[in-house]
Backbone bond lengths (Angstrom), bond angles and torsions (degrees), N, CA, C in turn:
res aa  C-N    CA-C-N  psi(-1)  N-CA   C-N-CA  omega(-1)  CA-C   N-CA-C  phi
1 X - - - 1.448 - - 1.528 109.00 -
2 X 1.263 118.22 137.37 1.503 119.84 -156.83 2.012 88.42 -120.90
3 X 1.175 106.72 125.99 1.646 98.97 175.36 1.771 99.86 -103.68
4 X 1.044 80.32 145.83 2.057 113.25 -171.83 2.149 98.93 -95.50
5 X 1.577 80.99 110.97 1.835 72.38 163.52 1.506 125.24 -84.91
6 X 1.057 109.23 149.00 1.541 106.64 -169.84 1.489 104.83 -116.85
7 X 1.860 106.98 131.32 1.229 105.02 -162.53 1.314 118.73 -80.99
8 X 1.530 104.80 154.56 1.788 100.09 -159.29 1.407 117.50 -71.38
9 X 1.222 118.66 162.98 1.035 139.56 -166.42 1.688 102.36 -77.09
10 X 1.684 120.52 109.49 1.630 119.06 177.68 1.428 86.47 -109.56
11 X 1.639 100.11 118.79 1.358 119.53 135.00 1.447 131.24 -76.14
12 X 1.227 125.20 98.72 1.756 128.96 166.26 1.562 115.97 -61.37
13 X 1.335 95.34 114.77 1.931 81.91 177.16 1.623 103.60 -105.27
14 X 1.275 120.72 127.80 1.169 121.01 179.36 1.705 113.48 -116.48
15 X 1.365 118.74 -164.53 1.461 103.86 -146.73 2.048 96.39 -171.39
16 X 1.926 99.94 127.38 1.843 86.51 148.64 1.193 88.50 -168.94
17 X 1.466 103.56 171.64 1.338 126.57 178.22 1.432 101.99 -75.36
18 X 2.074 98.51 153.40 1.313 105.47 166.69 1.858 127.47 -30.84
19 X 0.706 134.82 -36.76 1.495 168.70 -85.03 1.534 101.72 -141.94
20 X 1.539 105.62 -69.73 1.382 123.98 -161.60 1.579 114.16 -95.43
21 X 1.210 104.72 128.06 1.797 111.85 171.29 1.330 125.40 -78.05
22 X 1.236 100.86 -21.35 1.819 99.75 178.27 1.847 104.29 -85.53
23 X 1.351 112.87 155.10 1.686 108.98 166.21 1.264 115.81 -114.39
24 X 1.198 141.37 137.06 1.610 144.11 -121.73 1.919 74.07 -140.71
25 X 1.611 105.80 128.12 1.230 108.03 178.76 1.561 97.30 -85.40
26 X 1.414 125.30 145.18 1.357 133.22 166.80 1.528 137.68 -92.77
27 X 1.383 111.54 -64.30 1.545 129.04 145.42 1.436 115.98 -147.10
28 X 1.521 103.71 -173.90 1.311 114.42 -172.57 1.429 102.94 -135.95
29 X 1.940 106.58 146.98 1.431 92.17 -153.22 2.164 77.12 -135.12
30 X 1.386 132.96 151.84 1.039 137.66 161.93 1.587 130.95 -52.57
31 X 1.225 115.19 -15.97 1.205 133.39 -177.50 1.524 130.23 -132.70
32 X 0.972 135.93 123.71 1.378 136.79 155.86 2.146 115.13 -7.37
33 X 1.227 100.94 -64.07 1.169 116.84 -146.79 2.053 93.30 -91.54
34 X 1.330 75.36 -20.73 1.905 76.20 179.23 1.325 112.24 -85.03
35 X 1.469 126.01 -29.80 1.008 153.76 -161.78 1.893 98.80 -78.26
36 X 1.278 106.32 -59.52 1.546 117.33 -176.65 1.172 103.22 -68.46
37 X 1.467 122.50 -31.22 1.740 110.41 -173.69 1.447 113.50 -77.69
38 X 1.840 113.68 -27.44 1.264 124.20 168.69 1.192 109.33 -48.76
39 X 1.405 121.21 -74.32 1.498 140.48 174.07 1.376 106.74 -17.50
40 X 1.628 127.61 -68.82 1.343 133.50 -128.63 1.675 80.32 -83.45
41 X 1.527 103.44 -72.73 1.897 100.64 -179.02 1.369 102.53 -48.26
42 X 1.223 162.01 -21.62 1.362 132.47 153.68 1.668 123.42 -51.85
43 X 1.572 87.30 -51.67 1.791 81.41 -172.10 1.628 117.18 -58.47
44 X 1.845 112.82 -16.70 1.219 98.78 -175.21 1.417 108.96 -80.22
45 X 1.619 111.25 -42.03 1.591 110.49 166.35 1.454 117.13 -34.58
46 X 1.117 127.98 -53.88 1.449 128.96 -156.18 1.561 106.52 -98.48
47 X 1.146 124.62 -44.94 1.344 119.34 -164.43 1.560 109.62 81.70
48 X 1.633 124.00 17.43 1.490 132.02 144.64 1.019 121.44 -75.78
49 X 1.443 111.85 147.61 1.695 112.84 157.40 1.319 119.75 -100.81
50 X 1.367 107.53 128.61 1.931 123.56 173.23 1.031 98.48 -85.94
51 X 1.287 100.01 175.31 1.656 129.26 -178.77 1.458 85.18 -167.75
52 X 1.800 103.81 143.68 1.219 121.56 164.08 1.077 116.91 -124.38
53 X 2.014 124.70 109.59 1.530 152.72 -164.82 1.750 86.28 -83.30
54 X 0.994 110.57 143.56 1.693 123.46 133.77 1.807 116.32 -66.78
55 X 1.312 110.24 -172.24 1.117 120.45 -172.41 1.517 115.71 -98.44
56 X 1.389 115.08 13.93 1.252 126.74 -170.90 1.803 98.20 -118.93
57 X 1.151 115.35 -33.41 1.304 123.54 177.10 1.432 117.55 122.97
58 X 1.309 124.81 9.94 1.482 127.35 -140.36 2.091 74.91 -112.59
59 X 1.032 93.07 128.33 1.688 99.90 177.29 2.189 111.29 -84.94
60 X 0.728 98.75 152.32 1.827 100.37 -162.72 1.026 98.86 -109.13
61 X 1.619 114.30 -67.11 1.700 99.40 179.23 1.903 93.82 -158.90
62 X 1.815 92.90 159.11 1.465 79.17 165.32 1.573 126.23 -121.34
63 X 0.986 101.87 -160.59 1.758 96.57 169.28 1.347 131.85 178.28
64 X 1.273 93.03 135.64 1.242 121.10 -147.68 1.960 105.58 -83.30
65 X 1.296 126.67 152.29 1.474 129.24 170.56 1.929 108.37 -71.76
């Protein structure tokens, strides 16, 4: 039995102001959970809201400051 690696999971965390309609991608983090912890201490720094997309485009969750 031969095991198959499966490619990792990129979370994109992207980002905008109240204000703005477009979402400005920011970074990309390997994990779910790394990804949200990035996010959350951003949104409090900034007073933006993220959302973290997969690599397919399908958005996961967002979050708010």
């Amino acid at each position: 039995m031969q095991l198959v690696k499966c490619c990792p999971l990129v979370i994109v965390i992207q980002s905008r102001a109240s204000g703005e309609l477009v979402w400005r991608d920011e970074v990309s983090r390997l994990s779910h959970f790394k990804a949200y912890m990035t996010a959350k201490a951003k949104a409090r720094l900034t007073g933006r809201v993220y959302r973290l997309v997969d690599r397919d485009g399908v958005v996961l969750e967002q979050i708010f400051y």
